[in-house]
Structures are given as structure tokens and as C-alpha cells.
GUTORLUM-933013 format. One line per 4 residues: number of its first residue (from 0); their letters; for each residue x, y, z of C-alpha. Coordinates in pm, 1 decimal. Example, Ala and Ser with C-alpha at 12.3 -4.5 7.8 and 13.67 -1.06 7.14 Angstrom:
REM GUTORLUM-933013
0) AS) 1230.0:-450.0:780.0; 1367.0:-106.0:714.0
***
This chain:
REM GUTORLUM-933013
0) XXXX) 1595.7:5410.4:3365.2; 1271.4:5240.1:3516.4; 1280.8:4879.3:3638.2; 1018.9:4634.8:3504.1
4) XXXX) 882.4:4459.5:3783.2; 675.1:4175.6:3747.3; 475.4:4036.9:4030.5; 437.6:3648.3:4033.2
8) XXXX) 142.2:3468.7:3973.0; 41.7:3179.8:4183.9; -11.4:2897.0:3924.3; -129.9:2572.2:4109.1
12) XXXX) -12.1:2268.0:3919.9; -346.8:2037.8:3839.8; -268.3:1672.0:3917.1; -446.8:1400.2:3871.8
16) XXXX) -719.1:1280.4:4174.2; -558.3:995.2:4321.3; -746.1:685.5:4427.2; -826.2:606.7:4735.5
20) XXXX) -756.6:265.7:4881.7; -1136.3:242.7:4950.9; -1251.1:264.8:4575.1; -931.5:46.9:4475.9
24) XXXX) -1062.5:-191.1:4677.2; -1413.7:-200.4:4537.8; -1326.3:-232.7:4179.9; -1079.2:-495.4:4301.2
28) XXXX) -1365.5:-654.5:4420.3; -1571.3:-637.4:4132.3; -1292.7:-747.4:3873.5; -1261.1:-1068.0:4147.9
32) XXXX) -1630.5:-1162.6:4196.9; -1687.3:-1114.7:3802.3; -1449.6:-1292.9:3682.2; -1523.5:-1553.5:3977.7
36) XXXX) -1890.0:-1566.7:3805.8; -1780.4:-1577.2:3436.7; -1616.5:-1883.2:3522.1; -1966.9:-2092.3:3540.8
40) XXXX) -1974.4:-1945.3:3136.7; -1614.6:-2075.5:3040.0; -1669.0:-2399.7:3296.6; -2057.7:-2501.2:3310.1
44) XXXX) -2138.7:-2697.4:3587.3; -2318.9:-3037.8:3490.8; -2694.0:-2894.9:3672.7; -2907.6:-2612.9:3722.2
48) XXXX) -2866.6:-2711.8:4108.4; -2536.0:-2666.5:4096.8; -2509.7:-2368.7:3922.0; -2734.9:-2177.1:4154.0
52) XXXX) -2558.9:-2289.6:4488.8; -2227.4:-2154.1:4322.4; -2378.9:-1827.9:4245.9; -2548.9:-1776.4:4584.6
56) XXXX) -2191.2:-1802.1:4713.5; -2049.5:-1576.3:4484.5; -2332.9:-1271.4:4583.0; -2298.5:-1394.1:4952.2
60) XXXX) -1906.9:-1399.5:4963.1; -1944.1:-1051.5:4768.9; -2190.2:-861.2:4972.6; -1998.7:-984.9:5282.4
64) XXXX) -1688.0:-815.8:5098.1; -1823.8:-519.4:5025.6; -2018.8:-493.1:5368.3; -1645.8:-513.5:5539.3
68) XXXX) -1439.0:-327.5:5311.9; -1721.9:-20.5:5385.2; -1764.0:-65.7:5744.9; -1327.2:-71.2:5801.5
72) XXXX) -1326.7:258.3:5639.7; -1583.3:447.1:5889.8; -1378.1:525.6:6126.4; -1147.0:333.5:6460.0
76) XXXX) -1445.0:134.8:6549.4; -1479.1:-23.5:6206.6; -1150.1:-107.7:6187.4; -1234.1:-320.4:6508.4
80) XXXX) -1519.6:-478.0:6365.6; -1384.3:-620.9:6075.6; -1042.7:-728.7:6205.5; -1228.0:-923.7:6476.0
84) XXXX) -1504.9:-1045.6:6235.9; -1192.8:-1145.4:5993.2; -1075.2:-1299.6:6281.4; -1336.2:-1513.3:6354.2
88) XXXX) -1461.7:-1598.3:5982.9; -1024.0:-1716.6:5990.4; -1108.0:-1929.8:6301.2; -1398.8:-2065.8:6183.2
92) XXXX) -1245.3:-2158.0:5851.6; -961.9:-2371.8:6087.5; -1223.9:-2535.2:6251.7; -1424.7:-2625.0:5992.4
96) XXXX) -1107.0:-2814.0:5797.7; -1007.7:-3024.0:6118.1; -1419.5:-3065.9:6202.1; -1445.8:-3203.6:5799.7
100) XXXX) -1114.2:-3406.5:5823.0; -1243.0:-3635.9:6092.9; -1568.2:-3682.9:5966.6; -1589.3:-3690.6:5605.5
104) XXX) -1924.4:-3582.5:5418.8; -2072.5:-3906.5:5291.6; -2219.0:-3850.4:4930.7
***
């Protein structure tokens, strides 16, 4: 009587691609600064003025999104940049709340 041996095959299991936390954060960014814009559609604001200064904010606060989330993911030394830039765009924020407290914008 003769054995039957089979040799194994090496089957690799196919799983899905996971996402890295550098394109999550991209097309988090894009569902926030859309929806951010589609907001002047549901809300109009009363001028054309108006409307313009909030969309230059919304492509400026974007592109300085993107421009961090890319640069923190070259590498150590991009990590540094943007947590001190972070930093300093945080500080500046504080600053800028006591600074308009005190003296008020008069319209």
C-alpha cells in the first residue's frame, strides 16, 4: 500500500489595502472644507463682498491644511515643523482673543 502525499500549497489570503492615516486625513479634509463651502449655498450671505472674504478663508484655511497634513508625513523633521507651526498658529489664536477683547473692532 502506497501513501498519498500531498504537498501544501502556499495560498496567501488577499485582504483589503488599508488606509493610511495620511489619505484619511485628506478626504477628511475635503468632506470638512466642502461642506464648510456648501454652507454659503444653504446660508447666503447678504453681499457679494461677503461672500468672497468667506471663501478666500475657506481655500486659505484649506491649502494651509493640506500643506501641514503633507509636510508631518515626510519624515522626523516634518513632524517638527508642523507641531511648532501648530504651536504658534495656537498662540497666536490666544493672543489675538485677549488683543480683540480689550479693544473691540469699531464697525
Amino acid at each position: 500500500m502506497g501513501t498519498n502525499v500531498q504537498t501544501s500549497q502556499n495560498d496567501q489570503a488577499v485582504t483589503k489595502k488599508e488606509v493610511s492615516m495620511r489619505k484619511l486625513l485628506n478626504i477628511l479634509g475635503l468632506f470638512i472644507f466642502a461642506g464648510t463651502a456648501l454652507t454659503n449655498i444653504t446660508t447666503p450671505l447678504p453681499s457679494k463682498d461677503d461672500t468672497k472674504q468667506f471663501l478666500y478663508c475657506i481655500v486659505g484655511s484649506a491649502f494651509i491644511y493640506y500643506l501641514l497634513v503633507n509636510i508631518y508625513f515626510t519624515g522626523q523633521i516634518g513632524r517638527k515643523v508642523v507641531l511648532t507651526t501648530l504651536f504658534l498658529l495656537g498662540c497666536f489664536s490666544i493672543f489675538m482673543a485677549i488683543y480683540l477683547t480689550t479693544n473691540p473692532v469699531s464697525h
